[in-house]
C-alpha positions as CSV (number, residue, x, y, z in Angstrom):
1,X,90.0,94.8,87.4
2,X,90.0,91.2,88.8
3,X,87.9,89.5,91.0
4,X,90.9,87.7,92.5
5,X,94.5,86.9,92.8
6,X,96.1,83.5,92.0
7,X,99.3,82.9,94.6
8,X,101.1,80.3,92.1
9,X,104.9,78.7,91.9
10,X,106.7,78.3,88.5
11,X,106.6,74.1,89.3
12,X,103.2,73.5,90.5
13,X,101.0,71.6,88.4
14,X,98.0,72.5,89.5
15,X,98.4,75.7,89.3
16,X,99.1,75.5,85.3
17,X,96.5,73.5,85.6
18,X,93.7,76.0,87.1
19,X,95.6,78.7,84.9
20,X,94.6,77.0,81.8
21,X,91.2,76.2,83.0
22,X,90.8,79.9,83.6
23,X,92.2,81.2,80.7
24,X,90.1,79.1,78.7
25,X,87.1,80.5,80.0
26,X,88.1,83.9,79.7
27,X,88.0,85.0,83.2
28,X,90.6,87.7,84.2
29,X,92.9,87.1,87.2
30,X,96.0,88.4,88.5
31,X,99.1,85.9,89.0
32,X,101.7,86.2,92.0
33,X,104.9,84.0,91.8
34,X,104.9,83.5,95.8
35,X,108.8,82.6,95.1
36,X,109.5,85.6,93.5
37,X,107.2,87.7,95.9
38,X,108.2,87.1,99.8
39,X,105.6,89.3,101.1
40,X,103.0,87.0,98.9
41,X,104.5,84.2,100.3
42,X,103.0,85.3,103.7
43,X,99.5,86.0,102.5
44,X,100.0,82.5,101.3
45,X,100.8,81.2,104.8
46,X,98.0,83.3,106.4
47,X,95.2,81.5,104.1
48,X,96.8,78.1,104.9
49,X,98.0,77.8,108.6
50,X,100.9,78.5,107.8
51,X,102.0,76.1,104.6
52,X,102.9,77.6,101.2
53,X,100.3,75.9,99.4
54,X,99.4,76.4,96.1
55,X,97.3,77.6,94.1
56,X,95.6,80.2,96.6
57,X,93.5,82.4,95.2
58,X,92.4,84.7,97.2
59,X,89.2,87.4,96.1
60,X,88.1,90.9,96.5
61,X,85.8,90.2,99.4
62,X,89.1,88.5,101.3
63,X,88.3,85.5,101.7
64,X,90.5,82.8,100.2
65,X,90.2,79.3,98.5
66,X,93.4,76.7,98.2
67,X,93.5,74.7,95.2
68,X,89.5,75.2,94.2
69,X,88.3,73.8,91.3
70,X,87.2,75.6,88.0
71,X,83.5,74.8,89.4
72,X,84.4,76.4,92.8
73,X,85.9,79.5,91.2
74,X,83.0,79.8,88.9
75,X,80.5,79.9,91.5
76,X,82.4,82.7,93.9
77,X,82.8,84.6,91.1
78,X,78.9,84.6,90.4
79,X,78.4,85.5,94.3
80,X,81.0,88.3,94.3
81,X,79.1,89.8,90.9
């Protein structure tokens, strides 16, 4: 199971970015396509006041980080363990 979910678009650069960061380092995520998912769409919003931005990652404990670096990520993770 993951530690978190990664609210992404198709187009967004940093999301491939973060993606590739991620993947790199071998830490498991799920990925949400907020355009093909309306309902994730609104979690999106609810993290953001109200803007679709991208990447949102939001974690098991609920909280939520928008566009966090690998460093950032890294360091919730270790919290969350």
């Amino acid at each position: 199971m993951s530690s978190f979910t990664m609210y992404s678009t198709p187009w967004c650069g940093y999301c491939h970015r973060l993606k590739s960061q991620l993947d790199r380092e071998g830490i498991a995520f799920d990925m949400v396509d907020i355009e093909q998912q309306p309902d994730a769409a609104k979690i999106v919003e609810s993290a953001n006041n109200g803007n679709q931005t991208v990447p949102t990652l939001v974690y098991s404990d609920g909280t939520a980080m928008t566009n966090p670096s690998l460093a950032q990520v890294k360091e919730k993770l270790a919290s969350l363990a």
